[in-house]
GUVEXMI-333765 format. One line per field, with one value per atom (N, C-alpha, C, O, CB): residue number from 1; residue in one letter; atom name; x negated, z, y negated. Coordinates in nm, 4 decimals. Glycine has a CB too. Example, Ala and Ser with C-alpha at 12.3 -4.5 7.8 and 13.67 -1.06 7.14 Angstrom:
// GUVEXMI-333765
pos	(1	1	1	1	1	2	2	2	2	2)
code	(A	A	A	A	A	S	S	S	S	S)
site	(N	CA	C	O	CB	N	CA	C	O	CB)
c1	(-1.3190	-1.2300	-1.3200	-1.4236	-1.1308	-1.2850	-1.3670	-1.2900	-1.3409	-1.4084)
c3	(0.7800	0.7800	0.7800	0.8465	0.9046	0.7080	0.7140	0.7870	0.8039	0.5725)
c2	(0.5690	0.4500	0.3300	0.3319	0.4473	0.2250	0.1060	-0.0030	-0.1138	0.0598)
//
This chain:
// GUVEXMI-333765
pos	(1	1	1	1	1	2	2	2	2	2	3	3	3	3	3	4	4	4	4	4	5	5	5	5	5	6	6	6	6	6	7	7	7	7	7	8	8	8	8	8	9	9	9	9	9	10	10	10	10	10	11	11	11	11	11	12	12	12	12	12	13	13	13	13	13	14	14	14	14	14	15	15	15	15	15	16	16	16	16	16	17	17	17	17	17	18	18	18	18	18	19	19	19	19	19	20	20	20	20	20	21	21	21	21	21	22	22	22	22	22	23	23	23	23	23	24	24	24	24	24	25	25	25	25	25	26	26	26	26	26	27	27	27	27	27	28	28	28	28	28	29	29	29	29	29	30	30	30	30	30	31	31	31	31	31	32	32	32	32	32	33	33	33	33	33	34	34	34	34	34	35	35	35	35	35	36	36	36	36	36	37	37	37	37	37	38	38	38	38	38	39	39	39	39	39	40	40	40	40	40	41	41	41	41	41	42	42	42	42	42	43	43	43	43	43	44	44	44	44	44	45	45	45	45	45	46	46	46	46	46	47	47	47	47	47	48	48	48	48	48	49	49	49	49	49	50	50	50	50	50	51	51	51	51	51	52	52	52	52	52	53	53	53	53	53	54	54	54	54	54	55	55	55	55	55	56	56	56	56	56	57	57	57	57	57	58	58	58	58	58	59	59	59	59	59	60	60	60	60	60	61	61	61	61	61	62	62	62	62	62	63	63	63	63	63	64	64	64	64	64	65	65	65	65	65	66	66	66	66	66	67	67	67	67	67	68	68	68	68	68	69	69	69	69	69	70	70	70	70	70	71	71	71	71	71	72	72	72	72	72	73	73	73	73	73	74	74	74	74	74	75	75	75	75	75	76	76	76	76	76	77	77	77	77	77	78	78	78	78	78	79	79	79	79	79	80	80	80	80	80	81	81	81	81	81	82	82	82	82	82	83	83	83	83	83	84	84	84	84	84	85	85	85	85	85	86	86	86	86	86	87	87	87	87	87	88	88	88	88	88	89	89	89	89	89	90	90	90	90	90	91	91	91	91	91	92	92	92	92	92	93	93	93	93	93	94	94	94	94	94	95	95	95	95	95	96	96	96	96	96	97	97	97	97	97	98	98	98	98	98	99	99	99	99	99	100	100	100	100	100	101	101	101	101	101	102	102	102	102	102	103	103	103	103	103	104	104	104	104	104	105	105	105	105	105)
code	(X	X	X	X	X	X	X	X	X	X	X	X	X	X	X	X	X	X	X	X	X	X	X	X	X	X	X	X	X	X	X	X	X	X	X	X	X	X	X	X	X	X	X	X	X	X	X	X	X	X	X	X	X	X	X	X	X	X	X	X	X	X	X	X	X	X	X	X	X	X	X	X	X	X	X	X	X	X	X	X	X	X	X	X	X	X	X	X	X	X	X	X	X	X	X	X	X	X	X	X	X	X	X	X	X	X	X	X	X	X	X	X	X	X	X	X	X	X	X	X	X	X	X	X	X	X	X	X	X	X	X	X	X	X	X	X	X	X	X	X	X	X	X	X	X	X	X	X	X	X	X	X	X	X	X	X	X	X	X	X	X	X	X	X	X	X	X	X	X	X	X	X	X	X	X	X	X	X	X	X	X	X	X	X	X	X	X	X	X	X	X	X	X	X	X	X	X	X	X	X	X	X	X	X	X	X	X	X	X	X	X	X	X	X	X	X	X	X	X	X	X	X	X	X	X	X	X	X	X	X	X	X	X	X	X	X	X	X	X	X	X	X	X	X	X	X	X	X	X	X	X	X	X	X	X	X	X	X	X	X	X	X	X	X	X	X	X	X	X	X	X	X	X	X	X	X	X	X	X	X	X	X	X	X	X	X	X	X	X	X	X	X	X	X	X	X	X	X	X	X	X	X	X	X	X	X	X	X	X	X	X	X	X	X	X	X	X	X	X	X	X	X	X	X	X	X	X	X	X	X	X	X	X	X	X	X	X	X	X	X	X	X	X	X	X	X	X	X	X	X	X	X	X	X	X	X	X	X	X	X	X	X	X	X	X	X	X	X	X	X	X	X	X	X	X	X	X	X	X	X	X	X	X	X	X	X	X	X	X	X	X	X	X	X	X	X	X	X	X	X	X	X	X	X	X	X	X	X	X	X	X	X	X	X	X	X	X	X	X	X	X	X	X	X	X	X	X	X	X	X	X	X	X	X	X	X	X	X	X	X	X	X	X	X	X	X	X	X	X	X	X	X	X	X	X	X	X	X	X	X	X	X	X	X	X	X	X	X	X	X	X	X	X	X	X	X	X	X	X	X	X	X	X	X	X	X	X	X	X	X	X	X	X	X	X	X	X	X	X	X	X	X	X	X	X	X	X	X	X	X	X	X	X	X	X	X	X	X	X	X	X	X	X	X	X)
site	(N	CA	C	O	CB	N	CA	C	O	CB	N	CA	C	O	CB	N	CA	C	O	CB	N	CA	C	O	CB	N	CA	C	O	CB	N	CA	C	O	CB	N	CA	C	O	CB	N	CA	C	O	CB	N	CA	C	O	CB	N	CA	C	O	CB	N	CA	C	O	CB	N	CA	C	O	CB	N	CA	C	O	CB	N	CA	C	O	CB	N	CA	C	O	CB	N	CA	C	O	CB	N	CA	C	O	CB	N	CA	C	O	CB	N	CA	C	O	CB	N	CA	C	O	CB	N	CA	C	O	CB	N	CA	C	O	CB	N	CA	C	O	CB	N	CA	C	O	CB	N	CA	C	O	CB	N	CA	C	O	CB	N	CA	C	O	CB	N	CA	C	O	CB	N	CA	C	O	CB	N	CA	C	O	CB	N	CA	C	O	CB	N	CA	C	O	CB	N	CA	C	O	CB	N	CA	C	O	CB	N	CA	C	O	CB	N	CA	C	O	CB	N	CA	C	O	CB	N	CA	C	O	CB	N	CA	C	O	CB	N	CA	C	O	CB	N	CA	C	O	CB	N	CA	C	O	CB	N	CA	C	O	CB	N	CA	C	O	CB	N	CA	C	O	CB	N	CA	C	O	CB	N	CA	C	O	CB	N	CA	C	O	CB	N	CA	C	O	CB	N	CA	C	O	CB	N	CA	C	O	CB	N	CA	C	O	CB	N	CA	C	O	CB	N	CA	C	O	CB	N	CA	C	O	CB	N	CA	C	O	CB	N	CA	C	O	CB	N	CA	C	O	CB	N	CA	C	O	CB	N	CA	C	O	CB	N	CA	C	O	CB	N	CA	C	O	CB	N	CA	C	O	CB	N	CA	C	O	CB	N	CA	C	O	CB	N	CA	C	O	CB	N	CA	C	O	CB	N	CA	C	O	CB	N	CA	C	O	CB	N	CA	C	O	CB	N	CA	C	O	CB	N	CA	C	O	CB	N	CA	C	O	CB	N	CA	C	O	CB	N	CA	C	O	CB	N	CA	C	O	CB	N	CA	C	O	CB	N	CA	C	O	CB	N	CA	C	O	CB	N	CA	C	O	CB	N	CA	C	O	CB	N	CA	C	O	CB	N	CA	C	O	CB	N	CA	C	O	CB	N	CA	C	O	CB	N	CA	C	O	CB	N	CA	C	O	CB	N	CA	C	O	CB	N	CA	C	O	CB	N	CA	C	O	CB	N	CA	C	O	CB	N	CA	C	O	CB	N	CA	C	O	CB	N	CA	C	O	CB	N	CA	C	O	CB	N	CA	C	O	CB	N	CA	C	O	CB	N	CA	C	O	CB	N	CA	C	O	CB	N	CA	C	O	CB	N	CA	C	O	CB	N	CA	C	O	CB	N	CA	C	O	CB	N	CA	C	O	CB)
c1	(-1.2378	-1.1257	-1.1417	-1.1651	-0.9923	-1.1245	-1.1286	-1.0106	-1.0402	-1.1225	-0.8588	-0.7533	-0.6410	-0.6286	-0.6952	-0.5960	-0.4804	-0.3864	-0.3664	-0.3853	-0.3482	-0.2798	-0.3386	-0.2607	-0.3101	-0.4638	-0.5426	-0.5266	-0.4714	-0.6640	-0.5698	-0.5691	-0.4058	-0.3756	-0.6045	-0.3442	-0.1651	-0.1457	-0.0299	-0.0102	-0.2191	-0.1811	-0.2359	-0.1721	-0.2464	-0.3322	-0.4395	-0.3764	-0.4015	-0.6282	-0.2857	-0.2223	-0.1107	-0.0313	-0.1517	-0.1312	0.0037	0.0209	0.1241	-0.0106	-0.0228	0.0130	-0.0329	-0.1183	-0.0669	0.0147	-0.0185	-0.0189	0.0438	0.0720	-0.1334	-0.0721	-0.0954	-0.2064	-0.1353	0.0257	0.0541	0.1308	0.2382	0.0947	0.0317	0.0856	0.0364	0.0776	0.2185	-0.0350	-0.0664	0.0522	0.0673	-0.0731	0.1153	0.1882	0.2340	0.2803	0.2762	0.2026	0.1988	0.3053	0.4072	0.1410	0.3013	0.4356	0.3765	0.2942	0.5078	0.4603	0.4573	0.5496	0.5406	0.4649	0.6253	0.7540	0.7605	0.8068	0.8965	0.6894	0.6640	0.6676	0.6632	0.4984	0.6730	0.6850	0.6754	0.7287	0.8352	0.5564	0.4687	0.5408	0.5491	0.3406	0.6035	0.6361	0.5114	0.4385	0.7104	0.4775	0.3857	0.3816	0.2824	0.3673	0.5494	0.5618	0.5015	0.4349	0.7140	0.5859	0.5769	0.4260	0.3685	0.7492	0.3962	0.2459	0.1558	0.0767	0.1772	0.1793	0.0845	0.0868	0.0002	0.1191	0.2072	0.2632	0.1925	0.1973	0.4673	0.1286	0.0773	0.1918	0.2074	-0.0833	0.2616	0.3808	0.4724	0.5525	0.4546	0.5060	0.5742	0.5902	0.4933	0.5058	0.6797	0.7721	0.6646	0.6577	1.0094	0.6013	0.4872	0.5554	0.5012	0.3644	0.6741	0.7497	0.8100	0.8643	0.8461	0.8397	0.9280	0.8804	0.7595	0.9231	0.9759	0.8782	0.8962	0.9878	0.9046	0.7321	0.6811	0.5978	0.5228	0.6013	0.6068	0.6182	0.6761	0.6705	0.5265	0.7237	0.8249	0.7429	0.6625	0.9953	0.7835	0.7272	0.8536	0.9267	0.5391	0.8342	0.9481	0.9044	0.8342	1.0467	0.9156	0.8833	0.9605	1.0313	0.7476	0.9421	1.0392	0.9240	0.8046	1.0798	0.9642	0.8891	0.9797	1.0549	0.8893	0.9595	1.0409	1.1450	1.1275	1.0486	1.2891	1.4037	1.4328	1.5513	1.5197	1.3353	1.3942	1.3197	1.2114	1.3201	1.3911	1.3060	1.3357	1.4207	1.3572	1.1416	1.0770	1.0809	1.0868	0.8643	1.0746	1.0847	1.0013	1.0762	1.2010	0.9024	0.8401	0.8189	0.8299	0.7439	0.7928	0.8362	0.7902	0.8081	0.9326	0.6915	0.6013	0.5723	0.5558	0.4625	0.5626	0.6355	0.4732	0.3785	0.7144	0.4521	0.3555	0.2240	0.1190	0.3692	0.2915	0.1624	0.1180	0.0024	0.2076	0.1326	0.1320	0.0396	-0.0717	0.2401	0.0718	-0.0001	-0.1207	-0.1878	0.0441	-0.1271	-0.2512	-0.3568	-0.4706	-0.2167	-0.2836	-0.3595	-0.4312	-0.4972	-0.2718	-0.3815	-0.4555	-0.5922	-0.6331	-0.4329	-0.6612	-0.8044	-0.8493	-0.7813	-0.8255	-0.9781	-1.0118	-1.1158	-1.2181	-1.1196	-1.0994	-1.2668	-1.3388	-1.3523	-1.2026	-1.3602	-1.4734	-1.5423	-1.6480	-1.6168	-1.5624	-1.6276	-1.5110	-1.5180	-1.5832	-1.4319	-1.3346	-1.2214	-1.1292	-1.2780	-1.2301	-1.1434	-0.9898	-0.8936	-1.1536	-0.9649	-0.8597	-0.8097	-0.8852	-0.8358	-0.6754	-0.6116	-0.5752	-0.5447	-0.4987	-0.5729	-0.5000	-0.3703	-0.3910	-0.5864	-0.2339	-0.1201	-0.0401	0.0346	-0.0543	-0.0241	0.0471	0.1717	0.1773	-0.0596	0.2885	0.4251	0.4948	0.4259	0.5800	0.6069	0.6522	0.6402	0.6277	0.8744	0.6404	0.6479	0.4912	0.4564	0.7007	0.4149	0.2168	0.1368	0.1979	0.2038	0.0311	-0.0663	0.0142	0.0687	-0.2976	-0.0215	-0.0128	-0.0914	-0.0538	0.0738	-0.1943	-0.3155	-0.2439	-0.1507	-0.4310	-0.3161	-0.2877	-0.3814	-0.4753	-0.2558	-0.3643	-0.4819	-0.4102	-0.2873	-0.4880	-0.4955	-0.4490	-0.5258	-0.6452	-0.5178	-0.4853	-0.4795	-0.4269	-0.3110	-0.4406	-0.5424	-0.5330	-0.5180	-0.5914	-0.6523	-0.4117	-0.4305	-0.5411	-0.5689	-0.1826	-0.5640	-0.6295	-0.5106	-0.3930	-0.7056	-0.5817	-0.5197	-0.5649	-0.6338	-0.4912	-0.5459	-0.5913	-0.4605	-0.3431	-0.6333	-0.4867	-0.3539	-0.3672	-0.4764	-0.2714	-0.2851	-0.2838	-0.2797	-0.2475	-0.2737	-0.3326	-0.3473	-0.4719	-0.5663	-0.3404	-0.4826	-0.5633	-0.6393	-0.5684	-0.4832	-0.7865	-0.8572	-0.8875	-0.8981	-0.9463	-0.9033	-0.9878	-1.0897	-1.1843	-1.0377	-1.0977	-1.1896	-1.2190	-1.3197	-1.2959	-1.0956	-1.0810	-0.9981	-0.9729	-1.0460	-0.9468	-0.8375	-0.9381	-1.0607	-0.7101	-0.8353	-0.8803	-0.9060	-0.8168	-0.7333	-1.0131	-1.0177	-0.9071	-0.9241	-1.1540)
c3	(0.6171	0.5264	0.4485	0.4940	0.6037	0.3233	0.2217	0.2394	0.2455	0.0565	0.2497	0.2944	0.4129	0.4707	0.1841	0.4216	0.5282	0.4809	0.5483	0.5671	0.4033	0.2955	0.2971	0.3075	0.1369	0.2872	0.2924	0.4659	0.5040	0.2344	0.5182	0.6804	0.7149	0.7639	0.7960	0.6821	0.7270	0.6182	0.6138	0.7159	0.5359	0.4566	0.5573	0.5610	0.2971	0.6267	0.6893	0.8318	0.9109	0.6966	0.8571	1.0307	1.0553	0.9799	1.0791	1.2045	1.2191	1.3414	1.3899	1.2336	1.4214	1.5590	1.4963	1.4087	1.7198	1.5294	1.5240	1.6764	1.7739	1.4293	1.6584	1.8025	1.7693	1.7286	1.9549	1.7820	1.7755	1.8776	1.9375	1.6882	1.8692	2.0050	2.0937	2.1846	2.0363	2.1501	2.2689	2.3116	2.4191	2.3942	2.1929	2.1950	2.0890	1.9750	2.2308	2.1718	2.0737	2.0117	2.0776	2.1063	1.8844	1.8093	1.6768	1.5910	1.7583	1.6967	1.6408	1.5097	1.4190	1.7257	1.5261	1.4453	1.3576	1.3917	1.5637	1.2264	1.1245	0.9660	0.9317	1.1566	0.9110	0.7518	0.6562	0.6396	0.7182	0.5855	0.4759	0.3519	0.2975	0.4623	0.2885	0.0809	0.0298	-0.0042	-0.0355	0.0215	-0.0367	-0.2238	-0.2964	0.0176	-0.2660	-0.3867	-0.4684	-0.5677	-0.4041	-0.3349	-0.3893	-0.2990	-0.3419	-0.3507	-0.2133	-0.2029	-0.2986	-0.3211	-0.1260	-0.3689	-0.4934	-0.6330	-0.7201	-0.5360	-0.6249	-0.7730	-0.7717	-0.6771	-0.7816	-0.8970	-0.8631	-0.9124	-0.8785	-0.9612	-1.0011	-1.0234	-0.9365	-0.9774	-1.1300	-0.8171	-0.7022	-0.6262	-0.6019	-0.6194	-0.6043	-0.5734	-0.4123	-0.3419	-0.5637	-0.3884	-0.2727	-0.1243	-0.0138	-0.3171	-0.1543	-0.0209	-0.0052	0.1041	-0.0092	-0.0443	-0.0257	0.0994	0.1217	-0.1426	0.2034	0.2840	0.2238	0.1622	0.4487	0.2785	0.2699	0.4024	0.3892	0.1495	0.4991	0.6079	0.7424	0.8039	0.6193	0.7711	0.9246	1.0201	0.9902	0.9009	1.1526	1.2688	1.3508	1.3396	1.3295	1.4358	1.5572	1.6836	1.6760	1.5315	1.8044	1.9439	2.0442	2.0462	1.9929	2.1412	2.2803	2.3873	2.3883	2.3754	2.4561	2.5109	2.6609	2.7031	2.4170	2.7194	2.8694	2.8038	2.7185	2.9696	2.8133	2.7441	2.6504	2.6324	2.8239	2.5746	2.4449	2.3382	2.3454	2.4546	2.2604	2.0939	2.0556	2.0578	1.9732	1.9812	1.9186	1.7619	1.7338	1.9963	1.6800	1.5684	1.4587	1.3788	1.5571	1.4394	1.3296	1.1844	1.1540	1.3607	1.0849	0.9471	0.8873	0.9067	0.9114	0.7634	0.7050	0.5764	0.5492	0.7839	0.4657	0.3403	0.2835	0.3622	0.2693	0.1069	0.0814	0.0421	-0.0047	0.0931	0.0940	0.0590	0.2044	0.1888	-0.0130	0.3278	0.4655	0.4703	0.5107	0.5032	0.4273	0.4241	0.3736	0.4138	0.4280	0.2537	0.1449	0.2106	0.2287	0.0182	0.2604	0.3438	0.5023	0.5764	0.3530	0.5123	0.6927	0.6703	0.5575	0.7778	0.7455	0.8071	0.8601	0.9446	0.8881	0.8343	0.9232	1.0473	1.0133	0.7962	1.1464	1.2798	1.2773	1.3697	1.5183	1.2017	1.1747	1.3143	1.2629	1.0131	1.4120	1.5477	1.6465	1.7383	1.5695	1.5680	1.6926	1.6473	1.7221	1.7635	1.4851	1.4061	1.4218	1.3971	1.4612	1.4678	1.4405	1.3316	1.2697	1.5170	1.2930	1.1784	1.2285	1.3474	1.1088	1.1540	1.1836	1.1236	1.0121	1.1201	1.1430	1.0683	1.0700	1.1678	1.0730	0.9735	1.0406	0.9093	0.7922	1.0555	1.0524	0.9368	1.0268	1.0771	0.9838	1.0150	1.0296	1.2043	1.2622	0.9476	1.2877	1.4208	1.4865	1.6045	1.4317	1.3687	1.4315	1.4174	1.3441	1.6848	1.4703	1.3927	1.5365	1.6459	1.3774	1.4539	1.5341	1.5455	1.4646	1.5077	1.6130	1.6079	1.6150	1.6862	1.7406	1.5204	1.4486	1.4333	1.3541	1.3250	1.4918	1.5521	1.4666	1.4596	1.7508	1.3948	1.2990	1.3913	1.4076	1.1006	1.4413	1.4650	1.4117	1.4218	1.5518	1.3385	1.3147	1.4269	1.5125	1.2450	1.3824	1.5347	1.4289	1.3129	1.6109	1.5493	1.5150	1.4501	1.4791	1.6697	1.3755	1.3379	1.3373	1.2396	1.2278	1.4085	1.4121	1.3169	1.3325	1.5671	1.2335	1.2583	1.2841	1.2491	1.1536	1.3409	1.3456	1.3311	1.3949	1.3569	1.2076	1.1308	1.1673	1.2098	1.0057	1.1553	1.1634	1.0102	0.9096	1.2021	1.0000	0.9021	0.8723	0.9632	0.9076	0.7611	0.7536	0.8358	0.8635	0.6724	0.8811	0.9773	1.1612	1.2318	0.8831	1.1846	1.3063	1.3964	1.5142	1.2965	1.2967	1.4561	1.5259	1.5272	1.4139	1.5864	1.7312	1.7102	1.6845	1.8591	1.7242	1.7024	1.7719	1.7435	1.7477)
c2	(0.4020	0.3851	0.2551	0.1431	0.3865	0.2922	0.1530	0.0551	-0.0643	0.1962	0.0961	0.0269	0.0694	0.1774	0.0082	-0.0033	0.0438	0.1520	0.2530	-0.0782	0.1374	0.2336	0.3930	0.4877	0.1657	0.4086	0.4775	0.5351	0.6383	0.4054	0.4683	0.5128	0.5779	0.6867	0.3488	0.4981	0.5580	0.6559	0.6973	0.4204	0.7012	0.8106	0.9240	1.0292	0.8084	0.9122	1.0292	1.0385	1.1294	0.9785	0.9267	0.9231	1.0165	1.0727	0.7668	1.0165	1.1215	1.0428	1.0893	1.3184	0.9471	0.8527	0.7398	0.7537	0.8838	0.6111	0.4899	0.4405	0.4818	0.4183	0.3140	0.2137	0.1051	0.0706	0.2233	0.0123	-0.0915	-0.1998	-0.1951	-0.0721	-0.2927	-0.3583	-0.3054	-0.3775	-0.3574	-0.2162	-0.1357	0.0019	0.0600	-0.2543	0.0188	0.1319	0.2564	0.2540	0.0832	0.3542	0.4405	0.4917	0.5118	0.5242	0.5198	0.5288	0.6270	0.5950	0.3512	0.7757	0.8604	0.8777	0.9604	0.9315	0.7907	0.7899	0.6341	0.5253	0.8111	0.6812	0.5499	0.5970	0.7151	0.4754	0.5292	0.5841	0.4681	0.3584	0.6624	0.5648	0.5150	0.5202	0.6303	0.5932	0.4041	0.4355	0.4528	0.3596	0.2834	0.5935	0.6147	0.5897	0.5839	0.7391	0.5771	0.5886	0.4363	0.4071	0.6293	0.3534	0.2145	0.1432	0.0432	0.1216	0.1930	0.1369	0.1252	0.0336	0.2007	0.2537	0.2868	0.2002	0.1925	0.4312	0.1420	0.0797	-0.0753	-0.1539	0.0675	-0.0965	-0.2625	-0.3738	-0.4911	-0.3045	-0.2940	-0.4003	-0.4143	-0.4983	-0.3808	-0.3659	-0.3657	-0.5129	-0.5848	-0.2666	-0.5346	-0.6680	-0.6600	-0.5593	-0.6419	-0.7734	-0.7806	-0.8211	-0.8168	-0.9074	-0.8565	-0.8791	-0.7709	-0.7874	-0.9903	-0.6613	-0.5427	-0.4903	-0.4963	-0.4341	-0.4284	-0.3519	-0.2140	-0.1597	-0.3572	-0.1639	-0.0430	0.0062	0.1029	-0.0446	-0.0428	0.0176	-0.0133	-0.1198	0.0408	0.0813	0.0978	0.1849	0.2732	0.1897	0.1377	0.2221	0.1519	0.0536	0.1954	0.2588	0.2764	0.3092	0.4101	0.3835	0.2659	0.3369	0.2948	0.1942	0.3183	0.3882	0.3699	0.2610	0.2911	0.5722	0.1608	0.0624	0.0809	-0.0069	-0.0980	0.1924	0.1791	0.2053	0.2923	0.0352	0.1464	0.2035	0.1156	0.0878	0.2326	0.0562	-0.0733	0.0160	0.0741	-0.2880	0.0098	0.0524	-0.0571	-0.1461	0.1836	0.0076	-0.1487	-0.0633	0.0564	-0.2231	-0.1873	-0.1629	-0.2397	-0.2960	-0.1683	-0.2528	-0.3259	-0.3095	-0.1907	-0.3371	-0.3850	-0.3732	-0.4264	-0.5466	-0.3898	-0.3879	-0.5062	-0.4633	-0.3444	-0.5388	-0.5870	-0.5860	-0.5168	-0.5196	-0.7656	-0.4425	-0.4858	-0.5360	-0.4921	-0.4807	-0.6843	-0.7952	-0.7982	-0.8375	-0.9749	-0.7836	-0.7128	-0.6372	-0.6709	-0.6393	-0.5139	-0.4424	-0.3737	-0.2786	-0.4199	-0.4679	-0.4919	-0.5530	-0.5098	-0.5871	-0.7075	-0.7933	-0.7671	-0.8399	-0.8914	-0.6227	-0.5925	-0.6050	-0.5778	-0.4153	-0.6365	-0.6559	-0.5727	-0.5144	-0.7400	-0.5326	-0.3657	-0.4126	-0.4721	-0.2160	-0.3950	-0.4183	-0.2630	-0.1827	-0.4572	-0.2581	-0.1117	-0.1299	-0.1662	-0.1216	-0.1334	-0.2079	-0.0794	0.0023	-0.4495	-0.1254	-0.0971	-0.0213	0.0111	-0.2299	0.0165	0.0995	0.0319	0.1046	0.2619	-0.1236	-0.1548	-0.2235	-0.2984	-0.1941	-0.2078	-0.2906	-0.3987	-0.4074	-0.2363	-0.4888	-0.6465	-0.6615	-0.7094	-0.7758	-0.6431	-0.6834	-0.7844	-0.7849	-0.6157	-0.8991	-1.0154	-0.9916	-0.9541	-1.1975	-1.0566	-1.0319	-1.2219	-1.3107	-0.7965	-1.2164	-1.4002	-1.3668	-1.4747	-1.4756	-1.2672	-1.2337	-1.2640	-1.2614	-1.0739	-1.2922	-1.3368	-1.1731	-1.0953	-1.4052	-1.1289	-1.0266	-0.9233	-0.9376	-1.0695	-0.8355	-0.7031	-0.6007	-0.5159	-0.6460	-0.5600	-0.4694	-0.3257	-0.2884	-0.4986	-0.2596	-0.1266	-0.0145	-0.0226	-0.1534	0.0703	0.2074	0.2962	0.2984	0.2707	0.3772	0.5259	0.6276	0.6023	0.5375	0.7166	0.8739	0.9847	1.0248	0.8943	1.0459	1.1923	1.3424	1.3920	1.2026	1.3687	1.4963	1.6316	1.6621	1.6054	1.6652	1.7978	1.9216	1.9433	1.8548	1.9700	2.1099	2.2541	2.2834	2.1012	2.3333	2.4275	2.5399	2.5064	2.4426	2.6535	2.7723	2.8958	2.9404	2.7949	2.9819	3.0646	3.2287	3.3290	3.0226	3.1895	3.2831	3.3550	3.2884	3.2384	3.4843	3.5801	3.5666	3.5610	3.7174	3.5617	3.6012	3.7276	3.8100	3.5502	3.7569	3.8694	3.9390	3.8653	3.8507	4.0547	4.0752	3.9894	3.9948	4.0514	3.9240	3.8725	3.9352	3.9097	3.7581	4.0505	4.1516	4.2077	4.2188	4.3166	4.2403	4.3201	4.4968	4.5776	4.2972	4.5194	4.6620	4.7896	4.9082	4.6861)
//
C-alpha cells in the first residue's frame, strides 16, 4: 500500500493498540480533498477492551503522516495521546452463488 488511506480503504478489521476493532470509519469524501482543513478528523475506530470502550480519533494531517513497517505491515499513528500501531485486515470473500454449469445433476 502506497498510503494509509489506501490500506483503510481495502480493511474490514483493524488492530490497534493490540486490539482488534471491527467497528471504524473512514471519510472517504474528505480524505480525498487536498484543500481539506488538516486537523479535521477523518478517522474513528471503536472497540470493546474487557468492558471499557475504547475510542480513538485522528485528524487528517494524522493520517497522511502514518508511517508504514512494510517488515511487519504495520502503521504508525501519532495523535496528542503518543503513536498508536495500526494493522489493516482484509477478510476473505467467498459467494454463493451457483455458476453456470456448477449444479448438481
Amino acid at each position: 500500500m502506497s498510503n494509509l488511506i489506501d490500506a483503510l480503504q481495502n480493511a474490514d478489521m483493524l488492530e490497534i493498540d493490540g486490539l482488534h476493532a471491527w467497528q471504524f470509519e473512514l471519510d472517504d469524501e474528505l480524505s480525498q480533498k487536498t484543500d481539506a482543513d488538516a486537523e479535521q478528523p477523518v478517522l474513528w475506530i471503536e472497540c470493546i477492551d474487557g468492558r471499557t470502550t475504547r475510542r480513538w480519533q485522528f485528524s487528517l494531517s494524522a493520517v497522511r503522516a502514518a508511517t508504514h513497517d512494510a517488515q511487519n505491515d504495520i502503521w504508525t499513528l501519532t495523535d496528542t495521546n503518543g503513536s498508536h500501531p495500526l494493522k489493516c485486515f482484509a477478510a476473505f470473500r467467498g459467494d454463493n452463488l451457483d455458476e453456470d454449469g456448477d449444479e448438481a445433476p
